[in-house]
Structures are given as C-alpha cells and as structure tokens.
HTML snippet that shows the backbone in 3Dmol.js (N, CA, C, O; Angstrom):
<script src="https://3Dmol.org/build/3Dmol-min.js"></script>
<div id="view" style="width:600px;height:400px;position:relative"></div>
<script>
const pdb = `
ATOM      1  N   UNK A   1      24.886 -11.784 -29.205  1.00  0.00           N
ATOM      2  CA  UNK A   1      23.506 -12.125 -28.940  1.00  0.00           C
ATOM      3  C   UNK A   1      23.154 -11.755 -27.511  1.00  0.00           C
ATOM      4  O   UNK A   1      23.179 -12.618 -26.633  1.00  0.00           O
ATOM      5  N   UNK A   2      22.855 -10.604 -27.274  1.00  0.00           N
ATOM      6  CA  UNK A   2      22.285 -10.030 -25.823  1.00  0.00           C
ATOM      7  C   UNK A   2      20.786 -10.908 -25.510  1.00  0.00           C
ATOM      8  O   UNK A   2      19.700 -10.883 -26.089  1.00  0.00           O
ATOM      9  N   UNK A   3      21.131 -11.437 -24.690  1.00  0.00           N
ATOM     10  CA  UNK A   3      19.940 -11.920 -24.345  1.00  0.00           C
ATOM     11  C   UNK A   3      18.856 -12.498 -25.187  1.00  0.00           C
ATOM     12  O   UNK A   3      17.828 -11.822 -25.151  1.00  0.00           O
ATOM     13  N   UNK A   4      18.803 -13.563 -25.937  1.00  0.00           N
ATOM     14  CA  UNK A   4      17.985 -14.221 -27.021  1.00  0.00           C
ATOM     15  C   UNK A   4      17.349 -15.035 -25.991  1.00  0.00           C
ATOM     16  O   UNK A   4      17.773 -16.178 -25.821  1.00  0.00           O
ATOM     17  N   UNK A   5      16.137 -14.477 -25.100  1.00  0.00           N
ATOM     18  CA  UNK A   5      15.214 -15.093 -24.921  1.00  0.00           C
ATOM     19  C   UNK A   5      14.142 -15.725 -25.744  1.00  0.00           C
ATOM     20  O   UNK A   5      13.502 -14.971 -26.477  1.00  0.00           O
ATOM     21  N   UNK A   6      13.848 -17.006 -25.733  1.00  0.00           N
ATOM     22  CA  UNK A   6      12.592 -17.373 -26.306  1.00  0.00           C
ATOM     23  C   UNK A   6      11.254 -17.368 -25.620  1.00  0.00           C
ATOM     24  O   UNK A   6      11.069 -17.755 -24.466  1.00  0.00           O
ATOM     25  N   UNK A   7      10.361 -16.907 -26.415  1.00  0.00           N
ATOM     26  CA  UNK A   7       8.813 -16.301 -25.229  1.00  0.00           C
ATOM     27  C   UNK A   7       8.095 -17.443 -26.311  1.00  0.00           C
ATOM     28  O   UNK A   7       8.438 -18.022 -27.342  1.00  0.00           O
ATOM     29  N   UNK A   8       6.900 -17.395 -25.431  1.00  0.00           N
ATOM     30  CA  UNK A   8       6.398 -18.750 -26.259  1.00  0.00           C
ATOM     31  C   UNK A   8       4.837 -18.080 -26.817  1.00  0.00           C
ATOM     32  O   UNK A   8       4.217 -17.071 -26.483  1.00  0.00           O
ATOM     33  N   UNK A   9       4.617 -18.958 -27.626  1.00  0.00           N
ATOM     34  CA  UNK A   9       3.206 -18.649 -28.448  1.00  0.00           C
ATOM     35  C   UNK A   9       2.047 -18.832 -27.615  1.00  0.00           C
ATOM     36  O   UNK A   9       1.953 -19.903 -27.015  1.00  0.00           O
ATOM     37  N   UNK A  10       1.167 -17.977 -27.481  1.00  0.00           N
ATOM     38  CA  UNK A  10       0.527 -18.164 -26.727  1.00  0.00           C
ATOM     39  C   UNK A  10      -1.233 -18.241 -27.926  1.00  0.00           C
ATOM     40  O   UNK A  10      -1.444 -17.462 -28.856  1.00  0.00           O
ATOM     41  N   UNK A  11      -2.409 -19.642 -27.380  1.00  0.00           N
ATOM     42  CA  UNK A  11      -3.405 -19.095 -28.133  1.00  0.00           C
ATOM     43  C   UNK A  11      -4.373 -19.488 -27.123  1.00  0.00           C
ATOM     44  O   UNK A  11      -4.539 -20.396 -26.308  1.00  0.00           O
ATOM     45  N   UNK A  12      -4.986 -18.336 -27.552  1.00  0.00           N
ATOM     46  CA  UNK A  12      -6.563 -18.191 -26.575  1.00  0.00           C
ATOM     47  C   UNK A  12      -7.427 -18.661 -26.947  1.00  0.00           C
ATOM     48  O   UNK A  12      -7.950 -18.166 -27.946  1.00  0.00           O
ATOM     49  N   UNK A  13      -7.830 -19.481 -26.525  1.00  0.00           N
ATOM     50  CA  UNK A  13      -9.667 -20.125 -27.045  1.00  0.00           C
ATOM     51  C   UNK A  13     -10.801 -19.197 -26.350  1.00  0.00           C
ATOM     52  O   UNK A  13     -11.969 -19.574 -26.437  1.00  0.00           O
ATOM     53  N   UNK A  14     -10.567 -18.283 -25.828  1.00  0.00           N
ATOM     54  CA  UNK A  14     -11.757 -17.481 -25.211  1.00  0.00           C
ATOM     55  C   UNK A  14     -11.359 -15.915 -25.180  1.00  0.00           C
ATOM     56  O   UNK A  14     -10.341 -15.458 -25.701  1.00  0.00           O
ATOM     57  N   UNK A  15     -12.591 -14.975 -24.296  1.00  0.00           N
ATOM     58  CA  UNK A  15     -11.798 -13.674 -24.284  1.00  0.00           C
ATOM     59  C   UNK A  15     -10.654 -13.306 -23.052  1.00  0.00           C
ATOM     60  O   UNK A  15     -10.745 -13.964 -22.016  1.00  0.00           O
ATOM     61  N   UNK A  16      -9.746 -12.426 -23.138  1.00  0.00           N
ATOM     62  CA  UNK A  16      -8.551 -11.933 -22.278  1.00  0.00           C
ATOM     63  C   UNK A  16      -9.723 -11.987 -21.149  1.00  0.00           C
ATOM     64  O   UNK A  16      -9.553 -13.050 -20.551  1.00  0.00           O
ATOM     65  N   UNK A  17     -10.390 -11.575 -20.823  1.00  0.00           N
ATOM     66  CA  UNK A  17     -11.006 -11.090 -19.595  1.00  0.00           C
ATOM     67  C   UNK A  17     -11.659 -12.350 -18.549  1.00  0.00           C
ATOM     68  O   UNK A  17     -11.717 -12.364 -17.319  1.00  0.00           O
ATOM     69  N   UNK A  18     -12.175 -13.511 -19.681  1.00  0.00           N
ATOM     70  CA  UNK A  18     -12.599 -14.924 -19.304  1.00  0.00           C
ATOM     71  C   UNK A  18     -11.051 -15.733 -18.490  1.00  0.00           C
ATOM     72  O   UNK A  18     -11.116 -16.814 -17.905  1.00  0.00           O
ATOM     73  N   UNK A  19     -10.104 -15.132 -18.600  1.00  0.00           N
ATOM     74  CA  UNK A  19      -8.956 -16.211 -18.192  1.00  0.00           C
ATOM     75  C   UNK A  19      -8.542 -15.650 -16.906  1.00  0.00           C
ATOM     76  O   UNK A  19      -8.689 -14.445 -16.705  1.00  0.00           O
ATOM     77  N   UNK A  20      -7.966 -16.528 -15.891  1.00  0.00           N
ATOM     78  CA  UNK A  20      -7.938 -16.211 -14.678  1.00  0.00           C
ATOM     79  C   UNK A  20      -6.619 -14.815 -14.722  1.00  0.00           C
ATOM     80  O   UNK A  20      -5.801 -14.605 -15.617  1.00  0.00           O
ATOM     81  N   UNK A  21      -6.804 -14.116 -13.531  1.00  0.00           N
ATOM     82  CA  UNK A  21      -5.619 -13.547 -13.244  1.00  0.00           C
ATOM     83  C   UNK A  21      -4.120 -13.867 -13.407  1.00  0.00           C
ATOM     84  O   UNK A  21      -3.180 -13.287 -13.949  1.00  0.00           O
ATOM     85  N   UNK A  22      -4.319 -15.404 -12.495  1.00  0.00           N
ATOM     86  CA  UNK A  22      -2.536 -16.077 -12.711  1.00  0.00           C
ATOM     87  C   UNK A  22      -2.083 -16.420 -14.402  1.00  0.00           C
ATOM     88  O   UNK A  22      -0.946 -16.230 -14.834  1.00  0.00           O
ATOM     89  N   UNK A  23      -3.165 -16.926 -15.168  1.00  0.00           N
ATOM     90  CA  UNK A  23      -2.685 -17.240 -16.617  1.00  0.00           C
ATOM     91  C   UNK A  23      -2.543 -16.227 -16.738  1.00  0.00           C
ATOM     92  O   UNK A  23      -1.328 -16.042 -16.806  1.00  0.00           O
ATOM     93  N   UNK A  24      -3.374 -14.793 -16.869  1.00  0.00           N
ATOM     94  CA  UNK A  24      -2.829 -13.880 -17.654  1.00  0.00           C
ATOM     95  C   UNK A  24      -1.629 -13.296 -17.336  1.00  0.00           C
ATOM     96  O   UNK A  24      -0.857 -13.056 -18.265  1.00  0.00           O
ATOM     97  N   UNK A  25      -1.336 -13.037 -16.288  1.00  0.00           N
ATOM     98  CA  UNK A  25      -0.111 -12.646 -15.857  1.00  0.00           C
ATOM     99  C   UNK A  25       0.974 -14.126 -16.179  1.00  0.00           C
ATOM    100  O   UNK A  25       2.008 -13.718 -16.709  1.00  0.00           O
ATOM    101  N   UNK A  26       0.985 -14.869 -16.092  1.00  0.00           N
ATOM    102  CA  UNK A  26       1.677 -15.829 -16.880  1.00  0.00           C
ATOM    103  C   UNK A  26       2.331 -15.847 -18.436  1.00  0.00           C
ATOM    104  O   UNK A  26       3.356 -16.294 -18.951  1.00  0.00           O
ATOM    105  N   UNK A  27       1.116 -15.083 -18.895  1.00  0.00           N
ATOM    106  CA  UNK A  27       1.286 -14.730 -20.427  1.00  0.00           C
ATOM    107  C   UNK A  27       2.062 -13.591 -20.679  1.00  0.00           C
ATOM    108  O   UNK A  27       2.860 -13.631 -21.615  1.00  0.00           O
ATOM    109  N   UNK A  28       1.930 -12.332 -19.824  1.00  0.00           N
ATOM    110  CA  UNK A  28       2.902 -11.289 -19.782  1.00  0.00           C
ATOM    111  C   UNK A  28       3.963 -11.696 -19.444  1.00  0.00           C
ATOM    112  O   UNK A  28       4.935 -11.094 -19.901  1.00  0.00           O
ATOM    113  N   UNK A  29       4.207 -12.865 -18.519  1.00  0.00           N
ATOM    114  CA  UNK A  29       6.002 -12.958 -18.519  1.00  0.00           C
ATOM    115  C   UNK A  29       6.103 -13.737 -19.699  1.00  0.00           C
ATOM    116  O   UNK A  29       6.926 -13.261 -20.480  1.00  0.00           O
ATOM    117  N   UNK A  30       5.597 -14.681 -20.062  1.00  0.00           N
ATOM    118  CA  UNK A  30       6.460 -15.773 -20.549  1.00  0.00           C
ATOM    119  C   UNK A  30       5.809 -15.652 -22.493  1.00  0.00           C
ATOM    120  O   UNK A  30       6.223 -16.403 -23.376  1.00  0.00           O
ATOM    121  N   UNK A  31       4.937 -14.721 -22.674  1.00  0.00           N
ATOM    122  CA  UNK A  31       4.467 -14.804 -23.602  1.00  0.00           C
ATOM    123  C   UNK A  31       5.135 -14.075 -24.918  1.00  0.00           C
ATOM    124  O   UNK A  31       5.497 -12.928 -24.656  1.00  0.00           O
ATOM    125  N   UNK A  32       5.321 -14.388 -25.955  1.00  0.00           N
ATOM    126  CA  UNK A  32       6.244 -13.220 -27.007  1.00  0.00           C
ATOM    127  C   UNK A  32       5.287 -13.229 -28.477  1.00  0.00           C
ATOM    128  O   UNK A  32       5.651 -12.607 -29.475  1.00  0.00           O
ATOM    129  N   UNK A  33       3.938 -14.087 -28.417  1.00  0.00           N
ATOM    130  CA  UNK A  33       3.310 -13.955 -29.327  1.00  0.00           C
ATOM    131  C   UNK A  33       2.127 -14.345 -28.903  1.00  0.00           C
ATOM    132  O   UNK A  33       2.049 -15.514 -28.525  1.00  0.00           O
ATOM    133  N   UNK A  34       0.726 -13.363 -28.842  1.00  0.00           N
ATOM    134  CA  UNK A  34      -0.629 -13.959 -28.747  1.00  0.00           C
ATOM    135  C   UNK A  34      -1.225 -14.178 -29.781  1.00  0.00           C
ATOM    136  O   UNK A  34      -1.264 -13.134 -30.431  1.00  0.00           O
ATOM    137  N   UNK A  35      -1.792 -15.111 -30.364  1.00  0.00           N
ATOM    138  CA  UNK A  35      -3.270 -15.052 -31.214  1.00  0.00           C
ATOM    139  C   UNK A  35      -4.461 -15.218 -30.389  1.00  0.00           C
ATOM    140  O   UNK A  35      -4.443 -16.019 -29.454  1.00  0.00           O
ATOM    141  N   UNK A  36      -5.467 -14.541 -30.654  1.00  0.00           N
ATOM    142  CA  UNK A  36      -6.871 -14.334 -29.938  1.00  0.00           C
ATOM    143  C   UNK A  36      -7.767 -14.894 -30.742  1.00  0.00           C
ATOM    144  O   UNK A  36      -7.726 -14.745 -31.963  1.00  0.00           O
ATOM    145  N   UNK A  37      -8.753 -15.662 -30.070  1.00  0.00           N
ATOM    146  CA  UNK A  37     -10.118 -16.318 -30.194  1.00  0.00           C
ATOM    147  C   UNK A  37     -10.741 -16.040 -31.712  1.00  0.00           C
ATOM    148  O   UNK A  37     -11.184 -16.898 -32.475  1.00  0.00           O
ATOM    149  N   UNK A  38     -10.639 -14.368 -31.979  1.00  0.00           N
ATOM    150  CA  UNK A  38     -11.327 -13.970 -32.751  1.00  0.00           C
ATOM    151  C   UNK A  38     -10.479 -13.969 -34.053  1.00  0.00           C
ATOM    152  O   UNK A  38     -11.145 -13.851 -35.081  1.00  0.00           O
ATOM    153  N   UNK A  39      -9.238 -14.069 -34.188  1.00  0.00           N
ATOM    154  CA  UNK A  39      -8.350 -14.238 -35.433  1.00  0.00           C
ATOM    155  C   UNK A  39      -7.533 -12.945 -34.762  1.00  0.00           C
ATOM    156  O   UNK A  39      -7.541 -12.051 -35.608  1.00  0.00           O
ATOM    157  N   UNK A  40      -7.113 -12.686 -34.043  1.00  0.00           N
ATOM    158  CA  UNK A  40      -6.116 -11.130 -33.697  1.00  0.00           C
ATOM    159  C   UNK A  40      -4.531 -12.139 -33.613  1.00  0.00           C
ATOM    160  O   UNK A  40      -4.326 -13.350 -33.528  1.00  0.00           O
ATOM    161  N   UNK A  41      -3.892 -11.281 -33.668  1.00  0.00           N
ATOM    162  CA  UNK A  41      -2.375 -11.474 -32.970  1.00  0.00           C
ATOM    163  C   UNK A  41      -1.298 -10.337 -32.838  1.00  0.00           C
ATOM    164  O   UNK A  41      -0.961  -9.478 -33.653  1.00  0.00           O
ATOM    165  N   UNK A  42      -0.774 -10.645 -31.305  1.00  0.00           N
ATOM    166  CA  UNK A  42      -0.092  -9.480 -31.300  1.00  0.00           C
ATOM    167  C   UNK A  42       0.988 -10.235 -31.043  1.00  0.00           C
ATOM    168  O   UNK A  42       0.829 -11.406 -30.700  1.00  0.00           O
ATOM    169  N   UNK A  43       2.311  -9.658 -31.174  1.00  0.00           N
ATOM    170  CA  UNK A  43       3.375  -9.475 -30.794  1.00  0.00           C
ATOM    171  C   UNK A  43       4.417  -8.912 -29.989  1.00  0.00           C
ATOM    172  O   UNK A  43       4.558  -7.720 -30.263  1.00  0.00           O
ATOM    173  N   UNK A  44       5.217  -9.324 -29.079  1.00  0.00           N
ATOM    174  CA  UNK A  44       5.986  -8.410 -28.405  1.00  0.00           C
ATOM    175  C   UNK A  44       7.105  -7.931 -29.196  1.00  0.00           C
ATOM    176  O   UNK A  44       7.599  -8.783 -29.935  1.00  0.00           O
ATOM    177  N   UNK A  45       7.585  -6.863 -29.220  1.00  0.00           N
ATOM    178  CA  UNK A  45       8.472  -6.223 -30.562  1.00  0.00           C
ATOM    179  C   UNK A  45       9.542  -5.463 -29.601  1.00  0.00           C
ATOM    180  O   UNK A  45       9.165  -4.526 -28.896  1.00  0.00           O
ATOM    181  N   UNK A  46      10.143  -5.660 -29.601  1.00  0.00           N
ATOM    182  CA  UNK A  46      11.566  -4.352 -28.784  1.00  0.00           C
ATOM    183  C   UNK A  46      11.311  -4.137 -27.147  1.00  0.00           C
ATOM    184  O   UNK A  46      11.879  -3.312 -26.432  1.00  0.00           O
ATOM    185  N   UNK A  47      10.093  -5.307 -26.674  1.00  0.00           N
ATOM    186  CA  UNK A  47       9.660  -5.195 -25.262  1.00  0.00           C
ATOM    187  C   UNK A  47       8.405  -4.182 -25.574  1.00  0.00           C
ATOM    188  O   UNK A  47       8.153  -3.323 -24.729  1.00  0.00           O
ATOM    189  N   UNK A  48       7.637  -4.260 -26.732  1.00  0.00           N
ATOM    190  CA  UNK A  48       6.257  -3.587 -26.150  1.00  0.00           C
ATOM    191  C   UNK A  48       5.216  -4.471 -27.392  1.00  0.00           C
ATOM    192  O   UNK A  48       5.454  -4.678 -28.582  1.00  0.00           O
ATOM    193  N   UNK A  49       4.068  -4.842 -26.589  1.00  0.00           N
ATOM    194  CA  UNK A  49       3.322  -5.530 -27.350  1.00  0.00           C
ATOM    195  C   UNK A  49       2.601  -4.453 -28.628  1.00  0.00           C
ATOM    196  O   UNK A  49       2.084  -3.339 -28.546  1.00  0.00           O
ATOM    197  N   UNK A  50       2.893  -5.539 -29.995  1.00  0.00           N
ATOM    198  CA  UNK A  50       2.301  -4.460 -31.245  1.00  0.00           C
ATOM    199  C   UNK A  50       1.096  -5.384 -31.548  1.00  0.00           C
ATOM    200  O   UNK A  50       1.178  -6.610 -31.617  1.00  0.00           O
ATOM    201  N   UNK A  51       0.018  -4.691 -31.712  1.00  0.00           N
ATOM    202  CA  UNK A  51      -0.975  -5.299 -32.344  1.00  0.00           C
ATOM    203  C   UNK A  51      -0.786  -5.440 -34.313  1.00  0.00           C
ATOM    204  O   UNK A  51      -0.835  -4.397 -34.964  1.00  0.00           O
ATOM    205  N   UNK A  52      -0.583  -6.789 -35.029  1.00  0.00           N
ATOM    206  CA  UNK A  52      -0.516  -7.046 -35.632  1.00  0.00           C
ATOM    207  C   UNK A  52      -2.051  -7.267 -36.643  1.00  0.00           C
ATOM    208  O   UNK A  52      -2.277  -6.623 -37.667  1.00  0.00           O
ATOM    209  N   UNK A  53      -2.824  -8.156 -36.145  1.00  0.00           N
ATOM    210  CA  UNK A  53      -4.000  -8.237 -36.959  1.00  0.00           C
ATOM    211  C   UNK A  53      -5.211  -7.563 -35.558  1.00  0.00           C
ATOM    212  O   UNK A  53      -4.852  -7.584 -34.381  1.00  0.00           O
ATOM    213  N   UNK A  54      -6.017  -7.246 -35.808  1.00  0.00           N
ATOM    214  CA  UNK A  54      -6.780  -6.914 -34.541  1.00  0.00           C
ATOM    215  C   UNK A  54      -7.683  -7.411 -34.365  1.00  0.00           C
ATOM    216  O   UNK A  54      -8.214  -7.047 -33.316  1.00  0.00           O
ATOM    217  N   UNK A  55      -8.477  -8.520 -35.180  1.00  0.00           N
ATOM    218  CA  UNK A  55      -9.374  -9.066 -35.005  1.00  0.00           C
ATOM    219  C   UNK A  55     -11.026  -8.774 -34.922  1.00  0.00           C
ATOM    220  O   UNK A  55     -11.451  -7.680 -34.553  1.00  0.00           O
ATOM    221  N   UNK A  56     -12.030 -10.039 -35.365  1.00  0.00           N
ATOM    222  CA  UNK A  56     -12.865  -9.224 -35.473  1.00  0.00           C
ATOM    223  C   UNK A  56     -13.860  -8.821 -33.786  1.00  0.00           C
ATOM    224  O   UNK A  56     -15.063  -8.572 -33.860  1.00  0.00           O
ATOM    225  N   UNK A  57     -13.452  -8.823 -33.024  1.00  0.00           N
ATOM    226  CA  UNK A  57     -13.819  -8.199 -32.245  1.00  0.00           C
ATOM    227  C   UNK A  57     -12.918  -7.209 -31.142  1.00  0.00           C
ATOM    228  O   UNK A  57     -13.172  -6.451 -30.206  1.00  0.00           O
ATOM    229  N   UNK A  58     -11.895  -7.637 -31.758  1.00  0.00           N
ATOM    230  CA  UNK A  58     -10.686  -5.870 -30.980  1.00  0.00           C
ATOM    231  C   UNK A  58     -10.305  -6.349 -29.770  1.00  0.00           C
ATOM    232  O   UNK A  58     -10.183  -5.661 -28.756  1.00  0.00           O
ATOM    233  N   UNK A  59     -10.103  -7.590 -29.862  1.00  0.00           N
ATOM    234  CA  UNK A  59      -9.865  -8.412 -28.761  1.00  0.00           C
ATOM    235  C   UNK A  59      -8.432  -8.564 -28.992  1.00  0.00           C
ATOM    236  O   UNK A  59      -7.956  -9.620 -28.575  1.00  0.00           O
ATOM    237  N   UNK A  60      -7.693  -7.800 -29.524  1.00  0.00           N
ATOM    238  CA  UNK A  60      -5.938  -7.977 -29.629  1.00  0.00           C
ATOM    239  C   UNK A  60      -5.574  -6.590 -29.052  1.00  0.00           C
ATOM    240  O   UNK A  60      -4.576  -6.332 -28.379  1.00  0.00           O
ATOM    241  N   UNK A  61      -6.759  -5.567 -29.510  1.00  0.00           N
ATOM    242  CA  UNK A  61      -6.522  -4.197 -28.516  1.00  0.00           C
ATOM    243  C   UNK A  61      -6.601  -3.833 -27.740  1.00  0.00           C
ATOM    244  O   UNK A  61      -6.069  -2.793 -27.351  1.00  0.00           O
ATOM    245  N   UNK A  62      -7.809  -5.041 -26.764  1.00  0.00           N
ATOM    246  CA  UNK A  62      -8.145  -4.565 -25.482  1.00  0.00           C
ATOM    247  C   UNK A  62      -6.457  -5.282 -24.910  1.00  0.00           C
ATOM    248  O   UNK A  62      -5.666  -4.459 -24.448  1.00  0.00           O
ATOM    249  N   UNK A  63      -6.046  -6.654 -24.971  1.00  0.00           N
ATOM    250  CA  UNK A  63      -5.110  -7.449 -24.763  1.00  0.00           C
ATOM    251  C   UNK A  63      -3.942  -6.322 -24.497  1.00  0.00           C
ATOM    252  O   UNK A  63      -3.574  -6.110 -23.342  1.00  0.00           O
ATOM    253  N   UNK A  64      -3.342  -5.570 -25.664  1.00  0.00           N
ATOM    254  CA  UNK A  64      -2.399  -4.646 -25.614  1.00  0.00           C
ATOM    255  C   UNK A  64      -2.667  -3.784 -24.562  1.00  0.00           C
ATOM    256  O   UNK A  64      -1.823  -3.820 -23.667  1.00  0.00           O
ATOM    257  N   UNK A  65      -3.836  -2.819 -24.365  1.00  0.00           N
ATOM    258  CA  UNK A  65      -4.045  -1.959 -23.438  1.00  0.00           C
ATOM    259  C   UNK A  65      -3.800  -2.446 -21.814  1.00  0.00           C
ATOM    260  O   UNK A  65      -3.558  -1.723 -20.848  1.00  0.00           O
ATOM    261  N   UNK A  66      -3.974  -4.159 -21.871  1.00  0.00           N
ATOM    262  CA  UNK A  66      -3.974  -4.636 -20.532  1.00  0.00           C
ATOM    263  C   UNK A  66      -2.399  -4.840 -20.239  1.00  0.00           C
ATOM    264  O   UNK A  66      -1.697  -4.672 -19.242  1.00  0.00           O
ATOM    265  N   UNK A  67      -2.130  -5.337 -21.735  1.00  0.00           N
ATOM    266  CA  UNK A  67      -0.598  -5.677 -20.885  1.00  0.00           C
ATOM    267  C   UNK A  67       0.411  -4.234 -20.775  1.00  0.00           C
ATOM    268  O   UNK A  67       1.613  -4.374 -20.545  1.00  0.00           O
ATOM    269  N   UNK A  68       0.021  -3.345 -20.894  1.00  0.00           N
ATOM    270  CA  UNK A  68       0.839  -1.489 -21.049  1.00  0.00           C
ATOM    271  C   UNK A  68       1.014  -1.238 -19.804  1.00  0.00           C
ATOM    272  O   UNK A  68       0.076  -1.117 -19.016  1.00  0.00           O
ATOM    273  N   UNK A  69       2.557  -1.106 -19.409  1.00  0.00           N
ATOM    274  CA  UNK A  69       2.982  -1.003 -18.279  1.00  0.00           C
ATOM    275  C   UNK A  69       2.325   0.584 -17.908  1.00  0.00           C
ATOM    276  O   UNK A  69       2.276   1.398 -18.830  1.00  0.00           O
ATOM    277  N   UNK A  70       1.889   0.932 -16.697  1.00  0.00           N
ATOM    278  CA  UNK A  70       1.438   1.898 -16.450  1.00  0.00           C
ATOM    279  C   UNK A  70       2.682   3.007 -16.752  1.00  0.00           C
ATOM    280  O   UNK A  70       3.900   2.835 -16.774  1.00  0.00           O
ATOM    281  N   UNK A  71       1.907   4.149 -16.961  1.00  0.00           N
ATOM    282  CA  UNK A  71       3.433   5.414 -16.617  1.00  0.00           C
ATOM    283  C   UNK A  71       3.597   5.810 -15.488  1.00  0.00           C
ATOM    284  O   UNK A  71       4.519   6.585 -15.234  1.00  0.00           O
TER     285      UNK A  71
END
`;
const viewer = $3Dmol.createViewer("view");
viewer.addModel(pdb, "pdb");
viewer.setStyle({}, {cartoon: {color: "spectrum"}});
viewer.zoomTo();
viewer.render();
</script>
C-alpha cells in the first residue's frame, strides 16, 4: 500500500469562484472528491482531477481547469 492517503469530500454550496482563495487552495491539497452547487462532481483519479458528472452549469469544468497544474 504506497501511500493510501485519504482526501476528503469536499461540497460546495456556492460557485468555485465565490470561495475565498485560502479554501480553495485548501481543497486542492486536502480534497479527493468535489460535488458542486449545481449537481457536478469531480474526482481526483491517479493525481489528476476527472470530471465525473458536469453539472448543470459546468461548474465541475471550470473547477478542473482551475485546479490543472500549469505546464
């Protein structure tokens, strides 16, 4: 068992963009599952967040695009 971190569930009552800087970055470390406001949820999968349901306002895609480590 290499490293069996547990990341915790994370749920949003509002949009990614409404929550301060420190939570969100809070959520990138410690987070291993979002559900969003609108019904979305993503997942972290092999260390990269997968968008699972996307919700009805694409508020699980903008989420993914934010947390994408730059190249």
């Amino acid at each position: 068992m290499a490293d069996d971190h547990r990341r915790d569930l994370i749920i949003l009552a509002g949009p990614w963009t409404s929550h301060s800087a420190a939570f969100r970055a809070s959520v990138a470390q410690t987070g291993g599952e979002i559900r969003t406001a609108d019904n979305g949820l993503l997942r972290l999968i092999d260390g990269l967040w997968e968008v699972l349901t996307s919700g009805d306002l694409n508020e699980a895609d903008v989420i993914r695009n934010a947390l994408r480590l730059p190249n």
